[in-house]
VEXDREN-786160 format. One line per field, with one value per residue (C-alpha): residue number from 1; residue in one letter; y, x, z. Coordinates in Angstrom, 3 decimals, padded with zeros to 6 digits. Last residue first. Layout:
VEXDREN-786160
seq = c(NUM	...) .
type = c(a	...) .
Y = c(Y	...) .
X = c(X	...) .
Z = c(Z	...) .
***
This chain:
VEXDREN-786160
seq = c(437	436	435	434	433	432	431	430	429	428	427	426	425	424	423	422	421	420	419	418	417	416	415	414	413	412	411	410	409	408	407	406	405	404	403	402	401	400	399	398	397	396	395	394	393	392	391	390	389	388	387	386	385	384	383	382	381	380	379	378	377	376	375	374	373	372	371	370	369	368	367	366	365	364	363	362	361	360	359	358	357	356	355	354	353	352	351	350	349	348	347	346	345	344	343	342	341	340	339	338	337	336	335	334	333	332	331	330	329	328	327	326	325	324	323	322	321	320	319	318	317	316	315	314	313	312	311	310	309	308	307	306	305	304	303	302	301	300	299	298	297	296	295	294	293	292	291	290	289	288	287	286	285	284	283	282	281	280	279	278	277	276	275	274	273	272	271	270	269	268	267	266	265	264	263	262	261	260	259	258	257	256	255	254	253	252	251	250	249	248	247	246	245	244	243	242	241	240	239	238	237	236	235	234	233	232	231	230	229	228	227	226	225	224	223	222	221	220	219	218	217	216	215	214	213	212	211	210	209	208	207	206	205	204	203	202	201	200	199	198	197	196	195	194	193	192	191	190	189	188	187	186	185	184	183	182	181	180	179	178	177	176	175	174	173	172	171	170	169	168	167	166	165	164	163	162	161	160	159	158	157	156	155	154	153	152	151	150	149	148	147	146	145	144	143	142	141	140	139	138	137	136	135	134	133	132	131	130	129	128	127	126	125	124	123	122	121	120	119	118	117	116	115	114	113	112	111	110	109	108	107	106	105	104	103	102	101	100	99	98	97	96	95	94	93	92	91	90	89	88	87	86	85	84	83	82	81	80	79	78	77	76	75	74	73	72	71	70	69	68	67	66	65	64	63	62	61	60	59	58	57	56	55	54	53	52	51	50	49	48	47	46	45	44	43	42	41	40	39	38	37	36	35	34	33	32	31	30	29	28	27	26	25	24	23	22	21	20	19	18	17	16	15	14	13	12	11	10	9	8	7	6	5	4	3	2	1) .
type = c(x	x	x	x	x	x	x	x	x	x	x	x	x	x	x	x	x	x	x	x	x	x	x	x	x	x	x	x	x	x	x	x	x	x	x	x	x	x	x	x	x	x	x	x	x	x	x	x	x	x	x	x	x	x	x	x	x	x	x	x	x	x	x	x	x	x	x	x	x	x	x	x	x	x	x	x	x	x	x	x	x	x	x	x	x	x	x	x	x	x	x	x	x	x	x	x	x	x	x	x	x	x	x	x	x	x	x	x	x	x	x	x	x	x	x	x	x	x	x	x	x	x	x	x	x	x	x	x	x	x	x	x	x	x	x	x	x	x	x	x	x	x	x	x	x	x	x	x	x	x	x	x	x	x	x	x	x	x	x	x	x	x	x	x	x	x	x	x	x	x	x	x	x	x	x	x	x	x	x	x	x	x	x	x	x	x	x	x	x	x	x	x	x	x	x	x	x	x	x	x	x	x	x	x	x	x	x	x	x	x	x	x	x	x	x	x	x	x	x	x	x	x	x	x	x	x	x	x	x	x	x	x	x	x	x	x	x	x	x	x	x	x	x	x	x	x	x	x	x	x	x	x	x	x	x	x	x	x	x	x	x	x	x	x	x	x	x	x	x	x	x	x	x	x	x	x	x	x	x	x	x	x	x	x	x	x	x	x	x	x	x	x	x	x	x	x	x	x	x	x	x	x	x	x	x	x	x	x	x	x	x	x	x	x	x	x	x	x	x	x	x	x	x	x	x	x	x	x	x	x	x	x	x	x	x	x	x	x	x	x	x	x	x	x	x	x	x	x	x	x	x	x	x	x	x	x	x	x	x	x	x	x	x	x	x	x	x	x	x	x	x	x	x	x	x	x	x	x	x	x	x	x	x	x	x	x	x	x	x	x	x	x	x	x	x	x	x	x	x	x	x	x	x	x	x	x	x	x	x	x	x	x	x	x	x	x	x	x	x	x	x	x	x	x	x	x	x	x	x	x	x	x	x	x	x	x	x) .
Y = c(-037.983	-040.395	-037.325	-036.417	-039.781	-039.596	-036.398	-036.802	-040.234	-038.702	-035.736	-037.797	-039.727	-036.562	-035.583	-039.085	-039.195	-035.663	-036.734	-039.991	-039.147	-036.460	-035.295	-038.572	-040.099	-037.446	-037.360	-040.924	-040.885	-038.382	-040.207	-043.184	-041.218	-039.764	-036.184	-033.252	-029.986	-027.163	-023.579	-024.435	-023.379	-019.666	-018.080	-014.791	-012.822	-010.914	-007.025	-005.047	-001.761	000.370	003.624	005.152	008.779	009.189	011.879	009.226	007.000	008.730	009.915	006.169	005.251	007.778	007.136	003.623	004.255	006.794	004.093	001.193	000.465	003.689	007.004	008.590	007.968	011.218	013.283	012.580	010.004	007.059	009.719	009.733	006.675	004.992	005.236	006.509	007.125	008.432	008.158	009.416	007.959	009.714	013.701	012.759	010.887	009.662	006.665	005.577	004.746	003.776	002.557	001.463	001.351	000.411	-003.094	-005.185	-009.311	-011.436	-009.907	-011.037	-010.734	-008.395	-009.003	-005.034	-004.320	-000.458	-000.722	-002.853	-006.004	-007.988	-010.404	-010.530	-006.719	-004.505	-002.032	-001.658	-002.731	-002.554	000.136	000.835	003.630	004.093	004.069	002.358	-000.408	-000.540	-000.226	-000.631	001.154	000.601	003.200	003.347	004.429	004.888	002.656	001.051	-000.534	-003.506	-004.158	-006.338	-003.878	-005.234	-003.752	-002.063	000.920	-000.601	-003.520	-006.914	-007.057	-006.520	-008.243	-007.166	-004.267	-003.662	-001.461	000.554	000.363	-002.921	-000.986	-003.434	-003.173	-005.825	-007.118	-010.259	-008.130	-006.018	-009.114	-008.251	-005.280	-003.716	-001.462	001.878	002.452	003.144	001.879	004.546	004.299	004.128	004.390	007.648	009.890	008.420	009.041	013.027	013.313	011.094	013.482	015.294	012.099	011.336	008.473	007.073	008.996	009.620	010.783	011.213	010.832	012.724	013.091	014.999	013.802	016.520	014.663	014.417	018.445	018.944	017.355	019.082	022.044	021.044	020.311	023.792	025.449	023.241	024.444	021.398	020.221	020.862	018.624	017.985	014.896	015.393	016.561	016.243	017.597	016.024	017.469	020.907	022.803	023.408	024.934	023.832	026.305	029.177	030.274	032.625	029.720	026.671	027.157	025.645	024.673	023.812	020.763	021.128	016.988	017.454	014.271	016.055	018.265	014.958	014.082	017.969	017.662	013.905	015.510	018.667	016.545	017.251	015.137	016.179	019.626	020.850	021.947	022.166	019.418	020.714	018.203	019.507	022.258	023.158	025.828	023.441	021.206	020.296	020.564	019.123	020.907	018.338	019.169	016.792	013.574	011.258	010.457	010.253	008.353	005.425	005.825	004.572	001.943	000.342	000.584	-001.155	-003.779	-004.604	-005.030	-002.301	-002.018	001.641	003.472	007.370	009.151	011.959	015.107	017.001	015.434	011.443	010.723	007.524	007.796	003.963	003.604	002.731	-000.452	001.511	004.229	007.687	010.199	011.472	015.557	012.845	010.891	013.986	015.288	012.615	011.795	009.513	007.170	007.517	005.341	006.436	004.251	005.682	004.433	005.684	004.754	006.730	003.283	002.386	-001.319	-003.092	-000.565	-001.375	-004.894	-003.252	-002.071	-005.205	-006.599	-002.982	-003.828	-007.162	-006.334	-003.573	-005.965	-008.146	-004.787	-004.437	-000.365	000.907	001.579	004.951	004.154	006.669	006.197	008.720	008.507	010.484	011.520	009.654	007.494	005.927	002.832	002.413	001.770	-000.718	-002.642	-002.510	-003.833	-006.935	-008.196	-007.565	-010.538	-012.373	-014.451	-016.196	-018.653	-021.375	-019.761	-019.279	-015.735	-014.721	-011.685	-010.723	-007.233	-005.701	-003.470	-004.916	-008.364	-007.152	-005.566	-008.895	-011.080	-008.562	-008.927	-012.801	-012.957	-010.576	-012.402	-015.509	-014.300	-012.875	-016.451	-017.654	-015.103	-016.350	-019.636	-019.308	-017.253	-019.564	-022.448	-020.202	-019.183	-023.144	-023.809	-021.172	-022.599	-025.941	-025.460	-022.739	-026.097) .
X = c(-049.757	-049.298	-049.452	-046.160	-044.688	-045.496	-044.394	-040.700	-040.199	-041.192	-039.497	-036.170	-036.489	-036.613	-033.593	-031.739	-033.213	-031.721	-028.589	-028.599	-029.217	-027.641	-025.061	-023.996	-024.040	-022.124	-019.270	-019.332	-018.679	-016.214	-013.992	-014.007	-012.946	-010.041	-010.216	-007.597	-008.982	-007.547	-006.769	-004.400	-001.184	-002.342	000.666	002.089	004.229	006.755	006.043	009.305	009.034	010.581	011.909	012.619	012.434	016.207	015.138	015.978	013.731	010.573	010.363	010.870	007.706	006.090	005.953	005.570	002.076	000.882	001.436	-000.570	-003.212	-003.821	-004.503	-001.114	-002.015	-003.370	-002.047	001.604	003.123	003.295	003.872	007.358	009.120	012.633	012.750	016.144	016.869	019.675	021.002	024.015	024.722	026.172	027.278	030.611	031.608	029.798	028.947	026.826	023.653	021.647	018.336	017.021	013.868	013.108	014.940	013.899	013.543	013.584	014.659	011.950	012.612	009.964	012.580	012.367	013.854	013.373	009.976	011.757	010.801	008.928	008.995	008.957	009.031	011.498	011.470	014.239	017.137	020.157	023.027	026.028	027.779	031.583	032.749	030.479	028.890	027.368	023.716	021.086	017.579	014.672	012.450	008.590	005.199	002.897	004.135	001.390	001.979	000.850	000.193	001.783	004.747	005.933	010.024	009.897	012.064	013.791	014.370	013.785	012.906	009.386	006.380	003.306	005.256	003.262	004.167	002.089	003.087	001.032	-001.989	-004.914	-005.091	-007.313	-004.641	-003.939	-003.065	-000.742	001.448	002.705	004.894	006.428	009.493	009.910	012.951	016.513	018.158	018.959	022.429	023.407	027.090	025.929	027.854	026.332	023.090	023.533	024.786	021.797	019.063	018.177	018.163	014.270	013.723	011.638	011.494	013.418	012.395	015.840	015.375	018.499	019.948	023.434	026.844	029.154	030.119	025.835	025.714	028.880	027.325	024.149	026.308	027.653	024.574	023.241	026.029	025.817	022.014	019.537	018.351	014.446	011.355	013.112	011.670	011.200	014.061	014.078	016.548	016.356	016.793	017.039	018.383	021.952	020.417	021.309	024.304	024.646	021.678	019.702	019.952	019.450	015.347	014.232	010.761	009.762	008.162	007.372	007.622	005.235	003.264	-000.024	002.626	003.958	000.381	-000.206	003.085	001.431	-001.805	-000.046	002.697	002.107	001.212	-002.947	-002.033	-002.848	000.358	001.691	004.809	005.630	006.563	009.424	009.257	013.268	012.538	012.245	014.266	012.023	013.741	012.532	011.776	011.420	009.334	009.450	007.559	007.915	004.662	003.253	005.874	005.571	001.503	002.129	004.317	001.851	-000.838	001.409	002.465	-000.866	-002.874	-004.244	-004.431	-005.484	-003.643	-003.903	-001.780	-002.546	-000.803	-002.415	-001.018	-002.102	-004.822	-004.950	-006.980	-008.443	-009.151	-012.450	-012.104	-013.580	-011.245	-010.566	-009.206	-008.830	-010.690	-012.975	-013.797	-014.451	-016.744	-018.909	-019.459	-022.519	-020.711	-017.817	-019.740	-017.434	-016.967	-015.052	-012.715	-010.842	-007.859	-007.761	-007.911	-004.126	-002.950	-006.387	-007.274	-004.681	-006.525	-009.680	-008.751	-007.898	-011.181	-012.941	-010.547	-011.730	-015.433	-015.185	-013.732	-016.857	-018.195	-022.153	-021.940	-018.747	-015.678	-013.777	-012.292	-011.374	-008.667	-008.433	-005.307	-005.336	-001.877	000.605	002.012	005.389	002.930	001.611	005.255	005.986	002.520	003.617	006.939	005.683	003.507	000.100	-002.143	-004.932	-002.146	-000.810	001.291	-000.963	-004.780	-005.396	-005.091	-007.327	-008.882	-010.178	-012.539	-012.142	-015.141	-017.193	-016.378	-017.149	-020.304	-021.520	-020.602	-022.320	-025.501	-025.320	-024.644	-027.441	-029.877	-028.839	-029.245	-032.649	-033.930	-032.655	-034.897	-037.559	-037.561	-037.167	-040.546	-042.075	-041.135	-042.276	-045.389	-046.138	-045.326	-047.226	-050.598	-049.904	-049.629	-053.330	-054.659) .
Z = c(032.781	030.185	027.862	029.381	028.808	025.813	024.571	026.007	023.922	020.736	021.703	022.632	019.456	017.136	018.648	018.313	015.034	013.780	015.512	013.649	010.244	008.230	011.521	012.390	008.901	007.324	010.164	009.885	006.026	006.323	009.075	007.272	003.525	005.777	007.006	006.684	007.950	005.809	007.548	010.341	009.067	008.279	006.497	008.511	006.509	008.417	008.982	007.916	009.208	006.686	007.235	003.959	004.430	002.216	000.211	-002.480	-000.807	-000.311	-004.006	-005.139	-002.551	-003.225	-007.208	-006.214	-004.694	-006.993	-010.118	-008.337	-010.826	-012.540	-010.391	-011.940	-015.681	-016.977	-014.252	-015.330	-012.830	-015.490	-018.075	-016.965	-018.772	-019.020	-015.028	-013.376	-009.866	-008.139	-004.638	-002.433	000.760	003.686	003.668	005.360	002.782	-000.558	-000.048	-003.273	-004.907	-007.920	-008.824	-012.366	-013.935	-017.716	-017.781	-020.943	-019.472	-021.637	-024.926	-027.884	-031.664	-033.309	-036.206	-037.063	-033.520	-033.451	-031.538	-028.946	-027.083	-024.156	-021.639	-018.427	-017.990	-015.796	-013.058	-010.318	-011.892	-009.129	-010.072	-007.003	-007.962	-007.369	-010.414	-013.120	-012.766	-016.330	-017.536	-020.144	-020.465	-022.099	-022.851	-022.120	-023.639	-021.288	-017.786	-015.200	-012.104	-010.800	-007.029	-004.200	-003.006	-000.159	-000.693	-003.688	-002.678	-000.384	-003.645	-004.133	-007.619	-008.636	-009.975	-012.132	-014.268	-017.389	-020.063	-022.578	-026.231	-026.887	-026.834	-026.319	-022.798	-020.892	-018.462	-020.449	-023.422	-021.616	-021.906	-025.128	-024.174	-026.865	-025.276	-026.960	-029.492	-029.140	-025.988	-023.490	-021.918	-018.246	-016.781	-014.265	-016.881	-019.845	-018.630	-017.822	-021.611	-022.823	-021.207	-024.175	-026.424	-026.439	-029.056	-025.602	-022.820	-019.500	-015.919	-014.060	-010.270	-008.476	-005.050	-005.111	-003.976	-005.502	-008.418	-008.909	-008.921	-010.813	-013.931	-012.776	-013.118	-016.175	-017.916	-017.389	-018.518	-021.720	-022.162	-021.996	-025.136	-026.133	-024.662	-021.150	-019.783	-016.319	-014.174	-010.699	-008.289	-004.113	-000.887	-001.919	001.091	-001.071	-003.457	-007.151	-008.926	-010.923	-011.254	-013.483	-016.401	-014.068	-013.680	-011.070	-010.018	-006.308	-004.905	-000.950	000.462	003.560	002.935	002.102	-000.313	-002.290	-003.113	-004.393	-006.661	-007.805	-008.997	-010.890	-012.570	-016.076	-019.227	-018.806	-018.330	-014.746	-013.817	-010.197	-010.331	-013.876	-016.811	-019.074	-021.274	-021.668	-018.338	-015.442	-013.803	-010.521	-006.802	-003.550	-000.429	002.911	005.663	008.771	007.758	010.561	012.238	008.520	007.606	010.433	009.680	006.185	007.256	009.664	007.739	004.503	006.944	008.431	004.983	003.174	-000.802	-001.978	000.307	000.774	002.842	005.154	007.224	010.033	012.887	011.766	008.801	006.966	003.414	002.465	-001.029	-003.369	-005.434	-008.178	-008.094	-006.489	-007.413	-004.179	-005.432	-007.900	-005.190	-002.564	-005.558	-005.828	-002.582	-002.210	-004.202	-002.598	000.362	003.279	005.848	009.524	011.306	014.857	016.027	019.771	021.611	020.419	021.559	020.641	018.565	016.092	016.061	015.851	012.685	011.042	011.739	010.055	007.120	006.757	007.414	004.753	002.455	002.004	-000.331	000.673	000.714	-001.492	-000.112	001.324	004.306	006.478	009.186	012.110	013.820	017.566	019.137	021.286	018.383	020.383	021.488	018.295	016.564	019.243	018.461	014.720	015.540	017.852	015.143	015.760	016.442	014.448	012.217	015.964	014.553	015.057	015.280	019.277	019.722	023.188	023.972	027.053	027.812	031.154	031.120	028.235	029.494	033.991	032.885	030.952	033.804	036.325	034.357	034.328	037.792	038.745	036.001	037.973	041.672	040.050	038.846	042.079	044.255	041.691	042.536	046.654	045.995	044.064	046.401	049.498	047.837	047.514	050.910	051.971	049.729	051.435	055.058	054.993	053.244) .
***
């Protein structure tokens, strides 16, 4: 008897001694994956993994980002972004994210203007951009300006009534002039009749749709302004001629009449004045742009090569046609953006600008669709910040599993009937011989 009951503590004892080796082992396993944690990128062409460019970019970042996300509670895209996130994290620890409910922040919405899909704002050395479609490449390039935007001072024509970068009239540019100044881009107005000429630290003159003519000293020293070399973004208007002189000289003339744009339609706009632009043509300054943008009212424009200039359409409909066209006769496509440039020298490459409309950017319009978002983007390249890093797409290869009718019926038998008979055969089988016992 004494034999049996210390053979018995032995057993229990050698039992539990294992059941501690194993909650030891166990333990230290879990220690060692939080410590030294192992990731491992098995889809075909590696779509979980930063491309090479992004990781390079993180690497040269050596102060905190702090991402904020504002989204609604319950939206599926708060998981995506929050996996995309710990990618960055992956190569960056100091990327921090936060979710925002805008909902329960009124006034911060309104102050971002924000929408109902919410946006995400991306914070790096004191300056911010806010994106309201994130995927790797348009993270990547927003925090690529933000590490690089050194103070720039752009110049606004003012003094014929055109649109002011810090008025808070419905048709002015009050919103966009405070975007431009979270991204370090100072806007400043000018007023050509006390000077003689534009300053030469002005990286870029702007003039928005002048409401009376412009004086003729005043044309000629934009006139000498673009011989010279100058940045420009002309903002024109429809049955607007104030800015024809300037357009003649760059080889562009403004078609009489607003574009009719029938597809609006589709987008839930009844207002066949507004334009649509849903696709792009490959452009810097449209490079991965996947949003639509909206245009109030806009002018067609037509263009030459002329001199040296090189002119690519930058904005145009599918289909659509003019107010002064009594036929209604449709032009496929009507151009309403174009982009220019030029060597010019020493001082590099000139660039210019022009869009047929400029209530797209007026604070009325500028939180539609994607309208902030290319206004950046056209500011940002003819002040020549228009580093790009060019993320490849990566297509999923391995997302359908092809299966013969065979296969699918014995996949649906195995799993339907005879795994849940195999299992309820083993119990069957198990409580039997137990109750033999």
């Amino acid at each position: 008897m004494p034999m049996t009951l210390s053979f018995h503590r032995m057993r229990r004892l050698k039992r539990g001694l294992a059941t501690l080796a194993l909650l030891c082992v166990i333990g230290a396993l879990a220690w060692l994956s939080v410590r030294y944690p192992l990731q491992t990128d098995v889809t075909a062409n590696t779509g979980n993994t930063l491309s090479i460019a992004t990781q390079k970019l993180l690497l040269s970042l050596p102060d905190k980002v702090d991402i904020t996300a504002y989204i609604k509670k319950g939206q599926p895209i708060r998981l995506q972004i929050a996996q995309l996130i710990d990618r960055y994290r992956r190569h960056k620890a100091d990327v921090t994210l936060q979710f925002v409910d805008p909902d329960g922040q009124p006034e911060k919405a309104r102050e971002l203007e924000l929408g109902a899909e919410g946006a995400v704002l991306v914070d790096y050395r004191g300056h911010s951009e806010k994106l309201k479609f994130i995927d790797e490449s348009t993270l990547s390039n927003a925090l690529l300006h933000l590490a690089n935007a050194n103070q720039r001072w752009v110049s606004f024509l003012n003094g014929h009534g055109e649109r002011s970068p810090d008025g808070i009239a419905n048709f002015d540019l009050g919103q966009f002039g405070k975007e431009l100044a979270r991204r370090n881009i100072k806007a400043l107005t000018l007023n050509l009749a006390t000077l003689s000429s534009i300053p030469d630290n002005s990286a870029l003159l702007v003039i928005a749709a002048p409401a009376v003519p412009l004086l003729p000293g005043e044309q000629a020293i934009i006139s000498r302004y673009i011989r010279d070399g100058g940045n420009l973004l002309v903002l024109a208007e429809p049955d607007n001629p104030h800015l024809d002189a300037i357009l003649q000289q760059l080889g562009i003339q403004r078609m009489p009449g607003a574009i009719i744009d029938g597809s609006t339609r589709l987008y839930g706009i009844d207002n066949p004045g507004f334009v649509i632009a849903g696709s792009y043509p490959e452009h810097a300054i449209t490079r991965g742009l996947q949003i639509i943008t909206l245009y109030p009212v806009a002018a067609a424009l037509e263009y030459r090569q002329t001199g040296d200039f090189h002119t690519e359409p930058l904005l145009s409909t599918e289909t659509g046609s003019l107010s002064s066209d009594t036929s209604g006769k449709s032009r496929n496509p009507l151009i309403f953006g174009l982009a220019l440039s030029r060597d010019v020298g020493k001082t590099g490459q000139q660039r210019i600008a022009v869009i047929g409309d400029s209530d797209f950017l007026s604070n009325t319009y500028l939180g539609n669709a994607g309208n902030l978002d290319i206004g950046l983007r056209i500011f940002n390249w003819l002040v020549h910040d228009d580093r790009f890093i060019d993320i490849p797409a990566k297509i999923a290869t391995d997302k359908t599993l092809q299966l013969t009718q065979t296969a699918v019926a014995v996949i649906g038998f195995g799993f339907l009937i005879a795994m849940p008979a195999a299992l309820i055969g083993t119990g069957f089988i198990v409580w039997r011989m137990r109750k033999r016992r």
